[in-house]
C-alpha positions as CSV (number, residue, x, y, z in Angstrom):
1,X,-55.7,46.3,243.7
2,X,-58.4,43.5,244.3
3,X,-58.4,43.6,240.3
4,X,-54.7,43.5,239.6
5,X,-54.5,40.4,242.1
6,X,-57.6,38.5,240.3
7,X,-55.6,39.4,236.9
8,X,-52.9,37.9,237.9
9,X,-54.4,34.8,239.3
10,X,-55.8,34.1,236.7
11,X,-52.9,35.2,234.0
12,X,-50.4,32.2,236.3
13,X,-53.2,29.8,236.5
14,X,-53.9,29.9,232.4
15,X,-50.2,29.7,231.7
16,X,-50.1,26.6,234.3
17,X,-52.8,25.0,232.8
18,X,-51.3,24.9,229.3
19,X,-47.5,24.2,230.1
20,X,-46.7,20.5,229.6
21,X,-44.0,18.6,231.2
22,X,-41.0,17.5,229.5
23,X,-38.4,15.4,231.1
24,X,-35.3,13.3,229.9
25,X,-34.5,10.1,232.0
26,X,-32.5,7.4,230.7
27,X,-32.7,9.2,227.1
28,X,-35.8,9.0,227.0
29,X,-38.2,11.8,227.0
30,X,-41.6,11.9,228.2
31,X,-44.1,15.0,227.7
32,X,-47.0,14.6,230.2
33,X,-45.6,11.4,231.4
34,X,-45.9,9.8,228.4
35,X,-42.7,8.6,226.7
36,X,-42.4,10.2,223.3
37,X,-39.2,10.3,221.8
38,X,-35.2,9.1,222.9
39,X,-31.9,11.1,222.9
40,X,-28.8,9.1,221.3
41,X,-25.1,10.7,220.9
42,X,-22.6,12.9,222.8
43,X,-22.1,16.3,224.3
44,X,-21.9,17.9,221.1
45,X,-23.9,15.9,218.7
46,X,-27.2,14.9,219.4
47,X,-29.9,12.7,218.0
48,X,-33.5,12.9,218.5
49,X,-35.2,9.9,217.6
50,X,-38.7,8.8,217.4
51,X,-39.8,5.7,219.6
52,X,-39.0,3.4,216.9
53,X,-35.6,4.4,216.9
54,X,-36.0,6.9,213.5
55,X,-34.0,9.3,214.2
56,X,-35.6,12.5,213.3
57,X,-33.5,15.6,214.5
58,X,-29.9,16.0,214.2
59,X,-28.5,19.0,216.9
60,X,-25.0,20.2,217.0
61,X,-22.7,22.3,218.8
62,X,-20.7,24.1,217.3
63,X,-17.6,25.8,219.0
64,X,-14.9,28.1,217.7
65,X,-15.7,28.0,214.0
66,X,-15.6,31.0,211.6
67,X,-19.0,31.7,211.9
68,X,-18.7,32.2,215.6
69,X,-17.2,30.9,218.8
70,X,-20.7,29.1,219.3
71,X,-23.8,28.3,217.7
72,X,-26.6,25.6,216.9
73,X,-27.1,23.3,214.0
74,X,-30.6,21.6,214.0
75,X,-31.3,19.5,210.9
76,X,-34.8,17.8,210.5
77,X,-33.7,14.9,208.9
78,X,-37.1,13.9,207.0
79,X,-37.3,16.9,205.6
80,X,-33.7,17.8,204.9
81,X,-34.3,21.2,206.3
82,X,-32.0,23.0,208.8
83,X,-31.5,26.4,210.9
84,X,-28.4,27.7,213.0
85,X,-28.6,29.6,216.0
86,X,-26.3,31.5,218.2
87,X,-28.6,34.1,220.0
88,X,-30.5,31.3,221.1
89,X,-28.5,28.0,222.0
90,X,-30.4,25.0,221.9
91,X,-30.1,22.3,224.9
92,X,-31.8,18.9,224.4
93,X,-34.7,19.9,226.6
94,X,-35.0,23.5,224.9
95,X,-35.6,22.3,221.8
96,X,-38.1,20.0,222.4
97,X,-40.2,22.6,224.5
98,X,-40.2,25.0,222.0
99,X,-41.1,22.6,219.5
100,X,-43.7,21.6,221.6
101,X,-45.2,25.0,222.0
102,X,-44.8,26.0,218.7
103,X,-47.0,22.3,217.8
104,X,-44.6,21.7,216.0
105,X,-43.8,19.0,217.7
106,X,-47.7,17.3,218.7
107,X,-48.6,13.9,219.5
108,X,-45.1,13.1,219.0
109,X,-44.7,13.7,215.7
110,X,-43.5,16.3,214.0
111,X,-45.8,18.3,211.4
112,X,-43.9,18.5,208.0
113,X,-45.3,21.8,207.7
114,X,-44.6,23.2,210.6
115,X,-41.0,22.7,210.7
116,X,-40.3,24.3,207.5
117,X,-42.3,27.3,209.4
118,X,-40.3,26.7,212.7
119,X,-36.9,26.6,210.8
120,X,-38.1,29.6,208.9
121,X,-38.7,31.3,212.2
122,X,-36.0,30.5,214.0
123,X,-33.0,30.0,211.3
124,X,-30.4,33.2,212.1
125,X,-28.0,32.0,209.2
126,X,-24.9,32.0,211.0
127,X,-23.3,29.9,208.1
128,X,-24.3,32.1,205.4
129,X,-21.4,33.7,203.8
């Protein structure tokens, strides 16, 4: 029991350690405190943009289409490279914390590599006919 408690401990303690904040105030986004990128556009079209005002990420909603009643669109502008997803919907703040984990989002930048990789791994290919 002492074991399984110590396990634990230490299992909630490690994940702690290695989570980093992400908020969005004022569209602007901080990870760790430390503003890193801003949020442009509406409710169902959404711009991610570096702090120079780049923008970077394009995500859209999509609702009621033929491909289904709703799914993501994320483009990575730079490197004209997209997924969809509809198992998985994408908010704002989602996106960036998975990018985040995944590194592909570090320092914030994104690694050119890495998104082709991310998009890889997350694309479903909703639009493919």
């Amino acid at each position: 029991m002492k074991n399984l408690f110590f396990t634990l401990l230490f299992t909630i303690i490690g994940t702690a350690a290695f989570a980093q904040e992400i908020d969005i105030k004022d569209d602007v986004v901080t990870i760790d405190g430390k503003p890193c990128l801003k949020i442009g556009g509406g409710a169902n079209n959404v711009s991610i943009m570096d702090m120079e005002g780049n923008e970077i990420i394009f995500l859209k909603f999509i609702h009621g289409s033929k491909y289904g009643k709703v799914y993501n669109k994320i483009t990575f502008l730079d490197q004209k490279i997209s997924f969809t997803s509809q198992s998985y919907i994408y908010t704002k703040k989602l996106l960036i914390k998975k990018l985040v984990q995944d590194k592909t989002l570090s320092d914030c930048k994104l690694d050119p590599a890495k998104v082709e990789k991310f998009a890889l791994k997350m694309d479903e290919n909703i639009e493919k006919d």
